[in-house]
C-alpha positions in Angstrom: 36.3 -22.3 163.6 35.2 -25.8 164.1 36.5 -28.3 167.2 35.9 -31.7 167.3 36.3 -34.4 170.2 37.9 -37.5 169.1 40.1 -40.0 171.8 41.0 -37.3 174.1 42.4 -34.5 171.3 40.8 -31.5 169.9 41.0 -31.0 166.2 40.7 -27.2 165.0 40.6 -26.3 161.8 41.3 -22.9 160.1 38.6 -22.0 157.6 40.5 -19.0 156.5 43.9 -20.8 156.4 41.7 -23.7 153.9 39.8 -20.6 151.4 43.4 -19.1 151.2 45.5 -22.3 150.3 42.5 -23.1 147.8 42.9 -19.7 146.2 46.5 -19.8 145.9 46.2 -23.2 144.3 43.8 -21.6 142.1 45.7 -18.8 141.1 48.3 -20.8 140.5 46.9 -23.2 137.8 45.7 -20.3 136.2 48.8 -18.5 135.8 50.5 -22.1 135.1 48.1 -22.3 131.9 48.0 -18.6 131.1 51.9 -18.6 130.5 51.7 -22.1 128.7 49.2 -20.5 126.5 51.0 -17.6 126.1 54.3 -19.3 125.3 52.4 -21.8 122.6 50.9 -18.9 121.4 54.2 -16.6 119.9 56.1 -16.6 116.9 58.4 -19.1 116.9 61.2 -17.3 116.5 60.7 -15.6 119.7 60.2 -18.9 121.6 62.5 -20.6 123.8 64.5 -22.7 121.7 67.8 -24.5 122.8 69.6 -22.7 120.9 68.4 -19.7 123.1 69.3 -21.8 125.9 72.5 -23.2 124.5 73.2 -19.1 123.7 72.9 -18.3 127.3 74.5 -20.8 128.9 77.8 -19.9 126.6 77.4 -16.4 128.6 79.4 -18.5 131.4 83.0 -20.0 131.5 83.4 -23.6 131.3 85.6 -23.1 134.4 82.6 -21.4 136.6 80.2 -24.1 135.6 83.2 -26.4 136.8 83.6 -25.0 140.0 80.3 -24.7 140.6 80.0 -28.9 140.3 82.4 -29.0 142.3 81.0 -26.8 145.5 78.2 -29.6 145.4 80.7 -32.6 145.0 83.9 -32.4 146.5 85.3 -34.8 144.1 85.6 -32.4 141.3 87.3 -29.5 143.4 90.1 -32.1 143.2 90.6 -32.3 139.7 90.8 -28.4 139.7 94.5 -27.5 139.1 96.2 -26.2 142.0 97.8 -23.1 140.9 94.7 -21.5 139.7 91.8 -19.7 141.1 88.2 -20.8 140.7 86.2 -17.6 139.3 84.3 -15.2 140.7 80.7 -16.1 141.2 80.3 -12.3 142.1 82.2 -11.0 139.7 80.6 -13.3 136.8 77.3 -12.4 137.7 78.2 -8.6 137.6 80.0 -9.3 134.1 76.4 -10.6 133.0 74.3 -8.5 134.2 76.7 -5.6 133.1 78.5 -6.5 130.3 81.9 -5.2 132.1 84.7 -7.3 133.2 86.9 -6.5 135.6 89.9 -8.3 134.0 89.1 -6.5 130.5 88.7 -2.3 131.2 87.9 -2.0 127.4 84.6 -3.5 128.1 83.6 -0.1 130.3 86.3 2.2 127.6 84.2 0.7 124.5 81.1 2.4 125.7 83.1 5.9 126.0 85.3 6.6 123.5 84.4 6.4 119.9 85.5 3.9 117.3 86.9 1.5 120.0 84.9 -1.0 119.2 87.7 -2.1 116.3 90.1 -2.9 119.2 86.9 -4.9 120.6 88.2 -8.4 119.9 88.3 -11.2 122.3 91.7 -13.1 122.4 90.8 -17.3 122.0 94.3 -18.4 122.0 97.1 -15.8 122.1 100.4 -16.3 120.3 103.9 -15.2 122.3 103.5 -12.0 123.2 100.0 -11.2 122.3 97.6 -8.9 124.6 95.0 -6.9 124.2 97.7 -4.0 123.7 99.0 -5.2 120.7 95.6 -6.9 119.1 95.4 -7.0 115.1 93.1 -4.3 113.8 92.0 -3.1 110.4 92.5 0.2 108.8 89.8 3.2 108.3 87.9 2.8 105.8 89.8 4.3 102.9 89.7 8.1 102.1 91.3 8.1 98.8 88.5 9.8 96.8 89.3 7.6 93.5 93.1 8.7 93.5 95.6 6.3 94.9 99.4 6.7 95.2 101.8 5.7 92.4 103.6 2.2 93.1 107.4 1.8 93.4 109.7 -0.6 94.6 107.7 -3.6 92.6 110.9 -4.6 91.2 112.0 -5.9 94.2 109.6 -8.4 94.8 111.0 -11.6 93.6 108.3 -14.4 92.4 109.1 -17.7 91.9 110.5 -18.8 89.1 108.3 -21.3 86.6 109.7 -24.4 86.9 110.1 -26.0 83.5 109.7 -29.6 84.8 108.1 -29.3 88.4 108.6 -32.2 90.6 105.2 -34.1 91.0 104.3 -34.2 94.7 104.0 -37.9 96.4 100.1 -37.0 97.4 97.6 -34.9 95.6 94.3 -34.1 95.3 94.1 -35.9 92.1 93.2 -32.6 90.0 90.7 -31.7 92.5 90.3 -28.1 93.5 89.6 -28.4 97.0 90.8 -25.1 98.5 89.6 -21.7 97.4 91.1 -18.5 98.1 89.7 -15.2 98.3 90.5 -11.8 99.3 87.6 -9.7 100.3 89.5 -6.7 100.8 91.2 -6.9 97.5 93.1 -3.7 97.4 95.0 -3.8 101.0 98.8 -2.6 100.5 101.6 -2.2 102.0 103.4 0.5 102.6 107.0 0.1 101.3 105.4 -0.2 97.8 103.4 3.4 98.0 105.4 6.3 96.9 105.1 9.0 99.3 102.6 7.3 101.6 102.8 7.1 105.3 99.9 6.9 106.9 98.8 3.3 107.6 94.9 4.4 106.6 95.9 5.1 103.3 97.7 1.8 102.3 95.3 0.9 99.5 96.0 0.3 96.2 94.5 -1.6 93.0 98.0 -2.3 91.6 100.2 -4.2 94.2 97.9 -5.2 97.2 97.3 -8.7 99.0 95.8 -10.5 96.0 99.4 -11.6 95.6 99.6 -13.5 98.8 96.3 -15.5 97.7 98.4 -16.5 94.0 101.5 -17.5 96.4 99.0 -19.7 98.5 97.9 -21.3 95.1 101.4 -22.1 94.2 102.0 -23.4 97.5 99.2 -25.4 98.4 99.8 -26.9 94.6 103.7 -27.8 95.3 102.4 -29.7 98.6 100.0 -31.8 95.9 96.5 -29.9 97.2 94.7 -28.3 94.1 93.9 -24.4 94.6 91.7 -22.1 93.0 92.2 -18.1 93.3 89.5 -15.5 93.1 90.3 -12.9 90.6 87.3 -10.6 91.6 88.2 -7.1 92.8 85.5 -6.8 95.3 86.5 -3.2 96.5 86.4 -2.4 93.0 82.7 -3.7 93.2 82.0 -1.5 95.7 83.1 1.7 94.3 81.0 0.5 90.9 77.7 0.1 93.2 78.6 3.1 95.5 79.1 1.1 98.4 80.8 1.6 101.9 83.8 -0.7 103.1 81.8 -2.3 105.6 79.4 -3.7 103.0 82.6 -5.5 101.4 81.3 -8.9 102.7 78.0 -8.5 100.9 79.9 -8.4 97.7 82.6 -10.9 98.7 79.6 -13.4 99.8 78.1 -13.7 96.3 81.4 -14.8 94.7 82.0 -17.4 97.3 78.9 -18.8 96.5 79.2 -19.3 93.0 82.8 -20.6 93.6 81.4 -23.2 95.7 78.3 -23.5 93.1 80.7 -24.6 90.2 82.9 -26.6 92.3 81.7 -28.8 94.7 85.2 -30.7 95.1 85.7 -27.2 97.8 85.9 -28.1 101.5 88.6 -25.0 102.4 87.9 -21.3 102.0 90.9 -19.0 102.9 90.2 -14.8 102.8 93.4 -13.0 103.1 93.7 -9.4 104.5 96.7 -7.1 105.5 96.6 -6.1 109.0 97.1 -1.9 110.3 99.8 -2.9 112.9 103.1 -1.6 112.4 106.1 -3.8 112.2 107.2 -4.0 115.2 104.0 -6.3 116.2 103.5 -8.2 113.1 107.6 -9.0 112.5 109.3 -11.9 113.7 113.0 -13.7 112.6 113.1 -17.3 112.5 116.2 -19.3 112.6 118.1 -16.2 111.0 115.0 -15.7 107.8 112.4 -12.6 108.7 109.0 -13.4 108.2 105.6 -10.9 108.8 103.3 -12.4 111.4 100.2 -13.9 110.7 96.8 -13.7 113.0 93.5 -15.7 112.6 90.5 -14.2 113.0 86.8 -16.4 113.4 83.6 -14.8 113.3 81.6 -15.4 116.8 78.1 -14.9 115.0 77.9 -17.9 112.7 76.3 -21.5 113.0 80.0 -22.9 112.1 82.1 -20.8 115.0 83.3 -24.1 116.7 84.5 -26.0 113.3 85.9 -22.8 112.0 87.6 -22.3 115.9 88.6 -25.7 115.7 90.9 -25.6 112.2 92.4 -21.9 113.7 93.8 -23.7 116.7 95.2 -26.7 114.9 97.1 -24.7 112.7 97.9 -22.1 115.4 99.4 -25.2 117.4 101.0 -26.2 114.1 102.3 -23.0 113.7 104.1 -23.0 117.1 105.7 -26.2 117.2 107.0 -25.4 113.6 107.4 -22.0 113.4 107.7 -20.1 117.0 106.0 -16.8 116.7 105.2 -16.4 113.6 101.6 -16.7 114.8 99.8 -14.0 116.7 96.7 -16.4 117.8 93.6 -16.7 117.1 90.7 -13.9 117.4 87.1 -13.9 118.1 85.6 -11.0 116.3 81.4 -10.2 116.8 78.9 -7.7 117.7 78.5 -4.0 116.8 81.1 -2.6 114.7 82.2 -6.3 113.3 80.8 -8.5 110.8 80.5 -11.2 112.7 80.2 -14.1 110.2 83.0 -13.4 107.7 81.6 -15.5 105.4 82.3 -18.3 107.6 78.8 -19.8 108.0 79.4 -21.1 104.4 81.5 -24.1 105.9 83.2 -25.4 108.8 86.4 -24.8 107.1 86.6 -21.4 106.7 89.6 -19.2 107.9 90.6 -15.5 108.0 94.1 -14.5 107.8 95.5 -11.5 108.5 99.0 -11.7 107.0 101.2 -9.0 108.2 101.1 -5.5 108.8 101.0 -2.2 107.1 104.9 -2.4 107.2 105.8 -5.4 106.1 107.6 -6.5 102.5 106.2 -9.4 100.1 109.5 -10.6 100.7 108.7 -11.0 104.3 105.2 -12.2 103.4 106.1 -14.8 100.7 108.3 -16.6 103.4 105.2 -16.7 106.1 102.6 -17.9 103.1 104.9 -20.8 102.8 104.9 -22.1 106.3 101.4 -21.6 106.7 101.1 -23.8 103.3 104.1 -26.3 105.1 101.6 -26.6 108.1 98.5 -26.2 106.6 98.9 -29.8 104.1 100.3 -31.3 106.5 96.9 -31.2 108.5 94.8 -31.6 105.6 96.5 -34.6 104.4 96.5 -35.9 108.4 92.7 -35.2 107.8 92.0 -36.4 104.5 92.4 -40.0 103.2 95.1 -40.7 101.0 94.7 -42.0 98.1 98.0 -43.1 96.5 97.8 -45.6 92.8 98.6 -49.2 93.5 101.4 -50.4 92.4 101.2 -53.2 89.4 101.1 -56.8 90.8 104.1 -58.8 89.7 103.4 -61.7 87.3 103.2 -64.9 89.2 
C-alpha cells in the first residue's frame, strides 16, 4: 500500500484492488474475442440469424410485448382495452420454458397419451362455436388392405346440369387459369355413400370421394368468370403403387403441384381439398332454411409463406361470416410432430387447405357450401385483382 501527502489529504491506493480490476478486464477481452471467434467460426446455418431471432421473438404474444411497453410508459397502458387482462409475465415465462400452458391442458395431455398430437392444433381464428373440443381432425390412416366398400346411394347426388348456352360472366380472367385445385388425399369419402360402413376410419374410397368437390370448385370459380384447372392425379393411388404410408401423401402431392405450376404460370391460387373425421353434428349447419356441411381452413405454421397464406384464410373466414354465418369453423394452425407442417403451402402465398365437411355429410350438403365459398372467394379475388373489362367502341364524331 502506498500514501501520499498532497494539500492536507492522504491518497491510498489498493494494489490488489488495481492487479484484480486489470485481470478482470483482461479476462474479459479474451472471452469477448474468444466468443466472436467462435461465433464467426460455425456453420452458418447454426449462426444467429434474424430469422432465429425473429423465430424466438414469435414465442411471445403481441399482447405481452404490449404490456410490457406499457409498464415502462404509462401511455400505452391506456390504449390497453379495459375489459381485458394484461398476461401473465409468470405464467408466459413458464409456458416457455415448459412448453405447457395453463389455458390449454392438452399441451401437458399431448405428452401422455398417445396419438393426441392429431387434436394438437392451435385455433387462429375460431368460427361460432368452435373450441378445442370440437377441433377438425383427420382420420387413421386407412386400414383397408386393397379392399374398399361397394358404393351406393350415387344416384342421389345431383350434378349440374350442362348448360347449353351458359351465360358469359361480366369479369373474367380472360382464358387464364389462375386457380388450381388439388386434392392430396384423393380418396376421402363419405359415409352415406359406403354400403355397410360405419366407422369414420374407414371412409375411403377410389370411386366417390372428395375429388368431386374440387370439379364443383372448377365449375364455380368458372361461372364467377375466374378460370380453374383440376388435378386428376390420384395421389393415394400413388402411394399404394410406391408402397407408401399416408403420411408421405404430401411428398407425392408436392411433385404434381409443381409441374402444375411449371406448365402454367398464369397460377397465383392453389386450393387442396380434404374431408374432415368429425361427425355431423360439428361439421353441419342450416342457413336461411338450405343445410350446408361446414368448412374449416387449416395453414401450415412451418413454411416461409405462413403470414400470406394466414392472411387469405382470415379474409375469407370474415367473408364467410358476414355472408354465410357459421358455415365456417375458423381457421387452424397446424405444425410440429405428428403434422406436416408446410402443406404444400410454401409454394405461394396463396395457398389454402379446406377441410369440407365431415365424415357424415352428403354431396348435396357439400355442393351448396363449395358454392358460397366460390360466392366469397371471387368476390375477393376480383377486390384483389385488377379488372380488366374491353372498351367500349368510341362513337363516330
Amino acid at each position: 500500500m502506498k500514501r501520499s501527502r498532497y494539500a492536507g489529504t492522504i491518497t491510498v491506493i489498493q494494489l490488489g484492488t488495481v492487479i484484480k480490476t486489470v485481470i478482470f478486464i483482461v479476462v474479459l477481452l479474451i472471452f469477448i474475442f474468444s466468443l466472436s471467434g467462435l461465433l464467426t467460426s460455425i456453420k452458418p446455418k447454426y449462426r444467429l440469424t434474424s430469422d432465429s431471432v425473429n423465430s424466438a421473438a414469435t414465442q411471445f404474444s403481441g399482447e405481452l410485448l404490449y404490456a410490457l411497453l406499457s409498464r415502462e410508459n404509462h401511455y400505452f397502458a391506456k390504449s390497453l382495452p379495459k375489459d381485458k387482462n394484461a398476461p401473465s409475465l409468470a405464467g408466459e415465462i413458464f409456458k416457455l420454458s415448459t412448453n405447457i400452458s395453463f389455458d390449454d391442458p392438452r399441451s401437458l395431455l399431448g405428452r401422455e397419451l398417445p396419438g393426441f398430437f392429431a387434436y394438437d392444433n392451435e385455433i387462429l381464428i375460431a368460427g361460432e362455436g368452435t373450441n378445442y373440443t370440437n377441433m377438425p381432425y383427420e382420420s387413421a390412416p386407412p386400414e383397408t388392405n386393397g379392399k374398399e366398400a361397394p358404393v351406393h346411394n350415387v344416384e342421389t347426388i345431383k350434378e349440374e346440369p350442362k348448360e347449353e348456352s351458359p351465360v358469359k360472366p361480366p369479369l373474367t380472367t380472360n382464358g387464364k387459369k389462375v386457380v388450381y385445385v388439388y386434392n392430396t388425399h384423393t380418396r376421402e369419402s363419405y359415409l352415406p355413400y359406403l354400403k355397410g360402413v360405419t366407422n369414420p376410419d374407414l371412409a375411403y374410397s377410389s370411386q366417390v370421394n372428395v375429388t368431386r368437390l374440387s370439379v364443383r370448385l372448377q365449375s364455380s370459380l368458372e361461372k364467377k368468370g375466374i378460370g380453374t384447372s383440376v388435378s386428376t392425379t390420384d395421389v393415394m393411388g400413388l402411394l399404394d403403387k410406391k408402397n407408401k404410408e399416408f403420411w408421405q401423401s404430401y411428398e407425392e402431392s408436392r411433385p404434381v403441384v409443381q409441374e402444375a405450376m411449371a406448365k402454367n404460370r398464369d397460377i397465383s391460387y392453389l386450393i387442396d381439398i380434404h374431408r374432415d373425421a368429425s361427425r355431423k353434428k360439428q361439421t353441419t349447419v342450416t342457413i336461411k332454411g338450405k343445410t350446408y356441411a361446414k368448412l374449416a381452413f387449416v395453414v401450415g405454421g412451418d413454411n416461409a409463406n405462413y403470414q400470406k397464406n394466414f392472411a387469405l384464410a382470415e379474409k375469407l373466414q370474415k367473408a364467410l361470416d358476414q355472408k354465410y354465418p357459421k358455415l365456417s369453423r375458423g381457421v387452424f394452425k397446424k405444425q410440429g410432430s405428428g403434422n406436416n407442417g408446410k402443406y404444400n403451402q410454401d409454394l405461394s402465398g396463396n395457398a389454402l387447405l379446406i377441410e369440407a365437411g365431415g365424415v357424415d355429410n352428403t354431396f348435396e350438403e357439400l355442393y351448396a357450401s363449395i358454392d358460397a365459398f366460390a360466392d366469397v372467394f371471387s368476390s375477393i379475388y376480383w377486390n384483389a385483382n385488377e379488372v380488366s373489362t374491353p372498351a367500349s367502341p368510341k362513337k363516330a364524331q
